[in-house]
C-alpha positions as CSV (number, residue, x, y, z in Angstrom):
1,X,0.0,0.0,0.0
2,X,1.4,3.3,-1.0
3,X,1.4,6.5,1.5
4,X,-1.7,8.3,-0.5
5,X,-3.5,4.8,0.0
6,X,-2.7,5.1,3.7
7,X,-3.0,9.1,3.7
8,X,-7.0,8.5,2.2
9,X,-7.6,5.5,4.3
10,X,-6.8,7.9,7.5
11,X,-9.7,10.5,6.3
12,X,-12.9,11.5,8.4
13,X,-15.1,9.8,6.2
14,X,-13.0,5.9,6.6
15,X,-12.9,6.5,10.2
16,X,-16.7,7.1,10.4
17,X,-17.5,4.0,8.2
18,X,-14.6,2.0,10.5
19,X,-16.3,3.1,13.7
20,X,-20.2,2.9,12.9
21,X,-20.7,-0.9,13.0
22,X,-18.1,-0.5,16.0
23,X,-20.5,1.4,18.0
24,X,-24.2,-0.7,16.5
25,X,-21.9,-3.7,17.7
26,X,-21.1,-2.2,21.3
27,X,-24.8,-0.9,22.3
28,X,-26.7,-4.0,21.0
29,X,-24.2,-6.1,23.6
30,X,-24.7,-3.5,26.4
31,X,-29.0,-4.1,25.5
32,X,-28.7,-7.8,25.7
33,X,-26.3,-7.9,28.5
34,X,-28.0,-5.3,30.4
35,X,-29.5,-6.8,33.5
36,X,-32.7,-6.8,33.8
37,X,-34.4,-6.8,37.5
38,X,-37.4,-8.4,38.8
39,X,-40.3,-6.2,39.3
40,X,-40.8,-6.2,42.9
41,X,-43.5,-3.7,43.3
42,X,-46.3,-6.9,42.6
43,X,-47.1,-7.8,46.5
44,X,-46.9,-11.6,47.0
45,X,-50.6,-12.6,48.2
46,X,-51.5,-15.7,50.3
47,X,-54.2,-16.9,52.0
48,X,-54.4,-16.7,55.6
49,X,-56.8,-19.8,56.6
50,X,-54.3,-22.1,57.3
51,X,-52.2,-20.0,59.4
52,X,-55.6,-19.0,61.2
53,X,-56.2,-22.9,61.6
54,X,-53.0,-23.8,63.0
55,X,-53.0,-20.7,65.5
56,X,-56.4,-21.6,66.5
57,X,-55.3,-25.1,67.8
58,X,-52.0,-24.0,69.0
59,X,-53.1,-20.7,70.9
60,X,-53.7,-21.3,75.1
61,X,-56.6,-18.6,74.6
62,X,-59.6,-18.0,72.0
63,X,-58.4,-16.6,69.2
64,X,-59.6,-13.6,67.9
65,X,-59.0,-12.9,64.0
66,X,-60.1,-10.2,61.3
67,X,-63.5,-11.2,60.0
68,X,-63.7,-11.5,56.2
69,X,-67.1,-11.8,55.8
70,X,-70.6,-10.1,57.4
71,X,-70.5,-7.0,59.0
72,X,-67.5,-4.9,60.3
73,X,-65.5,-7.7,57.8
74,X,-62.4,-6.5,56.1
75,X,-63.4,-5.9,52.0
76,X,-61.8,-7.5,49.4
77,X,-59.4,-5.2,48.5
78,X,-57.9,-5.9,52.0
79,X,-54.5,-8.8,50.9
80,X,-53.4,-11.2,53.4
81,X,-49.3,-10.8,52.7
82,X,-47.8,-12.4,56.0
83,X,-49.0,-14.7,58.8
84,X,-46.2,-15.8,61.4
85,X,-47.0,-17.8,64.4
86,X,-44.2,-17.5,67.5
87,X,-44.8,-20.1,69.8
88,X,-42.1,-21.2,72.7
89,X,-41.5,-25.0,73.3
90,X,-42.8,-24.7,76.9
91,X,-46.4,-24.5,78.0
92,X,-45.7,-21.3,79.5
93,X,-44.0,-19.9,76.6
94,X,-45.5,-16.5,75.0
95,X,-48.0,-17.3,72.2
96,X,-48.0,-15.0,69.6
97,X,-50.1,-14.5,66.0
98,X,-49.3,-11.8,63.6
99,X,-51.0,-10.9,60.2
100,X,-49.7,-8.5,57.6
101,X,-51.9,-6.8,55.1
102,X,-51.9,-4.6,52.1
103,X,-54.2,-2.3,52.3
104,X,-56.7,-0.6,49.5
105,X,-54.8,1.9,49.7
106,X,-51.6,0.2,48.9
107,X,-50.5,0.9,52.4
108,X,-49.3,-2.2,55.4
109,X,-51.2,-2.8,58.2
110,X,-50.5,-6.1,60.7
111,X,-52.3,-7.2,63.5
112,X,-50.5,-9.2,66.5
113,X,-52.5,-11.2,69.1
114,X,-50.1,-12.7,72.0
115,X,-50.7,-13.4,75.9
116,X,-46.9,-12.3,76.3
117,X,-46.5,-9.2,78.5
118,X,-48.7,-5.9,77.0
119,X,-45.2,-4.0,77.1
120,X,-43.7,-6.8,75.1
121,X,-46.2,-7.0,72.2
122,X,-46.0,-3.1,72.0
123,X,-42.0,-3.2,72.7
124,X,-42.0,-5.9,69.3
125,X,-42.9,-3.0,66.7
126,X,-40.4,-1.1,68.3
127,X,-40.3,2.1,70.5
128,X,-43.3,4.3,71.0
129,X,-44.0,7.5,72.0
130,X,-47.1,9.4,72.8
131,X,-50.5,8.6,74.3
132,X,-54.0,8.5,73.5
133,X,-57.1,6.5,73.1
134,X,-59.9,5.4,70.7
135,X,-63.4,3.9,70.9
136,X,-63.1,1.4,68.4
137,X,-66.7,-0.8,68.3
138,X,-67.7,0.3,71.1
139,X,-63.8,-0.8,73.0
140,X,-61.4,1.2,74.0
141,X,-58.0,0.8,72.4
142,X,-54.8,3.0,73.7
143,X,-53.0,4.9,70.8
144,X,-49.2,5.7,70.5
145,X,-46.7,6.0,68.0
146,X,-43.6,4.4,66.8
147,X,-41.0,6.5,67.2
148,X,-39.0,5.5,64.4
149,X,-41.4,5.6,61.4
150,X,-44.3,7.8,63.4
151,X,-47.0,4.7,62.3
152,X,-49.9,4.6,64.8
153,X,-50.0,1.7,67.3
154,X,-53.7,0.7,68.3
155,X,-53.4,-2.1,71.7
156,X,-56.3,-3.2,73.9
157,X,-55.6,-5.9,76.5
158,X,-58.3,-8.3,77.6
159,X,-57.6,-10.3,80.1
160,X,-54.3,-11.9,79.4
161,X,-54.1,-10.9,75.5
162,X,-52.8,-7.9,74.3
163,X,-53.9,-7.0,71.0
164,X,-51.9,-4.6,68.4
165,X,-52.6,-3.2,65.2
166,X,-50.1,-0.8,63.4
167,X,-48.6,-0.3,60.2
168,X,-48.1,2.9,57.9
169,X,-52.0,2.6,56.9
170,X,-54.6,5.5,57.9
171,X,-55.7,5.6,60.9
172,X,-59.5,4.8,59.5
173,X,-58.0,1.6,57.8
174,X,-56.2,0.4,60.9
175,X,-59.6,1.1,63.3
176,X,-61.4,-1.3,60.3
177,X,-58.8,-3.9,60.5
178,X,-59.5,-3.7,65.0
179,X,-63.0,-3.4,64.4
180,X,-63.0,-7.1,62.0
181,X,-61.1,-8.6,65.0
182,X,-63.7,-11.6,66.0
């Protein structure tokens, strides 16, 4: 090859057909090796019933749990996401029952139902602050907060059970989810 061969081969318009597939090369292997995430905004649904079941026969009390049908019953757009059952291996081990929901709102809610000391179920979302109360069908329930996130704790003892509902929901939707409790 001669130097004016080299000399036209070293122009703008060779380098721009030289670098053109280059580049169509390069972003079509960053596009196919781009990772691609899983889309976790869907919420993972489940169905409570057999959580409630097994809870029901394990509990050393009655059980109380949100209604899902007749009146005062959670709607439909309430979803079950979480049920956890914390049970010791003794018979005077703390019983606890916990369900988490999404709300229609889009928002979380849970309900907790244990016979372990009321400051314990209340110390197990975490540090509160504040006081108050609600009259939530026709029963009181004291109000705090949790410090951290500011969510609203609802808790009502009745005889040896302490229950809790809290979450980032409205206050309306967490007085519906205490006022399903049967």
């Amino acid at each position: 090859m001669t130097a004016a061969q080299r000399a036209r081969l070293r122009t703008f318009p060779y380098l721009f057909r030289a670098l053109v597939p280059l580049t169509l090369l390069t972003v079509l292997a960053v596009l196919f090796a781009w990772p691609r995430g899983e889309d976790n905004t869907k919420v993972t649904e489940i169905d409570p019933a057999p959580a409630i079941a097994q809870a029901q026969e394990r509990a050393p009390y009655d059980l109380l749990v949100p209604a899902t049908s007749g009146p005062g019953a959670l709607g439909d757009k309430w979803r079950a996401t979480s049920t956890r059952i914390d049970a010791g291996t003794a018979a005077t081990d703390p019983f606890a029952f916990r369900i988490g929901y999404v709300t229609p709102d889009g928002e979380f809610a849970m309900f907790v139902e244990s016979n372990d000391a009321p400051a314990a179920v209340i110390a197990s979302v975490g540090p509160t602050r504040g006081s108050g109360s609600e009259t939530i069908d026709g029963q009181p329930w004291a109000t705090t907060e949790t410090s951290s996130r500011g969510e609203t704790v609802l808790t009502r003892t009745t005889g040896d059970v302490t229950l809790l509902v809290t979450g980032s929901a409205a206050l309306n939707d967490l007085k519906a989810l205490a006022a399903s409790l049967r």
